[in-house]
Each structure stands twice: as C-alpha cells, then as structure tokens.
N, C-alpha and C positions, 0 to 999 in steps of 0.2 A: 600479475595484474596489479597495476601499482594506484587504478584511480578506479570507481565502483560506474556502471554502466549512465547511472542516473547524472552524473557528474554536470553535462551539461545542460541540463536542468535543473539542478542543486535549488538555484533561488526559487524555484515555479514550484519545485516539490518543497521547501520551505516555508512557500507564502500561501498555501494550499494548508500545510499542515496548522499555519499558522491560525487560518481561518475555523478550521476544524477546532480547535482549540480556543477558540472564542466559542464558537459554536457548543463546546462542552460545559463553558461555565454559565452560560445562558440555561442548558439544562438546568445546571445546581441553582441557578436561583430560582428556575420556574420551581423548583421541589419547595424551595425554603419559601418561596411565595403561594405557597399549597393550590398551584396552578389545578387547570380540570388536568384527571390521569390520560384520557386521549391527547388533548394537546402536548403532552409532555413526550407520552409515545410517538407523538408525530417527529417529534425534533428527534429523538432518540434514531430513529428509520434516517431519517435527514443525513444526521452524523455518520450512521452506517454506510450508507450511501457516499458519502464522500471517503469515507476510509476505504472504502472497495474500490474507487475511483483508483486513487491514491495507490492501493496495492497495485492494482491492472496497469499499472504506467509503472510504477516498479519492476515489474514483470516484466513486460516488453521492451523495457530497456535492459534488464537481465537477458534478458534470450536472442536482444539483436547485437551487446555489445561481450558479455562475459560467454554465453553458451556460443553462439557466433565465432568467435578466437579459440576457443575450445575445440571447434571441431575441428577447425581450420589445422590447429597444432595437433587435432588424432592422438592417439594412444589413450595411456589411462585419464590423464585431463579431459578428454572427451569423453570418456565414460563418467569417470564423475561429477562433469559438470551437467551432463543430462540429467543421470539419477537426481542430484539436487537442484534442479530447475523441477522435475515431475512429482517429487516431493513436495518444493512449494507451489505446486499446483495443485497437490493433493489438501496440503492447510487451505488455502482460499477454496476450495469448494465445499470443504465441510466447515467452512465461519461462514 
C-alpha cells in the first residue's frame, strides 16, 4: 500500500486537526486566565469531540480503502489487516 486511506482528504483532515489545535491553546489560556473550571471543561468535551470526529473519519477511510484491498487480496493480509482495524476499534472505544 504505497498511500494511507485518508490520502484524499489529507487537507480536510489537516484543516480539521488544525482547528482542533487552536482549539487546544484556547484551553491553555482559558487556565492561565484562571477561567471558571466548568467553562474550561466545556471546551475540553469540545476538543474531545472533535478528536473522535477526526479518529471516526480515520477509521472509515481505513476500512473502505486499507481493510477493503486487504480482503480483496485474501490470505494473511487479510487476516491482518482485520485484527488491526478491530484493534483500533478496540482503542477508540475505551478513549
């Protein structure tokens, strides 16, 4: 597999992370600006939220473009590529 599933979304998954990343130092200063601690937790969920986003469009493009080819081609690449798709589905449910 010579290019990652997300590939053609690269910029969308970028501008997305990019955001998220704003979004993070907005935290750091709501702290250093001794914001209320609910508002702070609010944005913290926010961020969470978009990083789950973020992973679930990772995923689905893993599983329609890398797992997808995988089975297609059968044998042990298919077996592998499942166990490590069901694995990262086993991380994102317990984050």
């Amino acid at each position: 597999m010579t290019q990652p599933g997300y590939s053609d979304d690269k910029s969308a998954v970028l501008a997305r992370l990019k955001r998220i990343e704003g979004q993070t130092r907005g935290i750091h200063k709501m702290v250093e600006d001794d914001r209320y601690c609910v508002d702070v937790l609010q944005q913290i969920s926010a961020v969470t939220r978009a990083l789950q986003g973020v992973a679930l469009s990772l995923l689905d493009d893993h599983l329609s473009h890398c797992v997808a080819h995988a089975v297609k081609a059968g044998g042990a690449q298919k077996d592998d590529k499942l166990r490590e798709a069901s694995a990262a589905i086993a991380r994102l449910v317990k984050s």
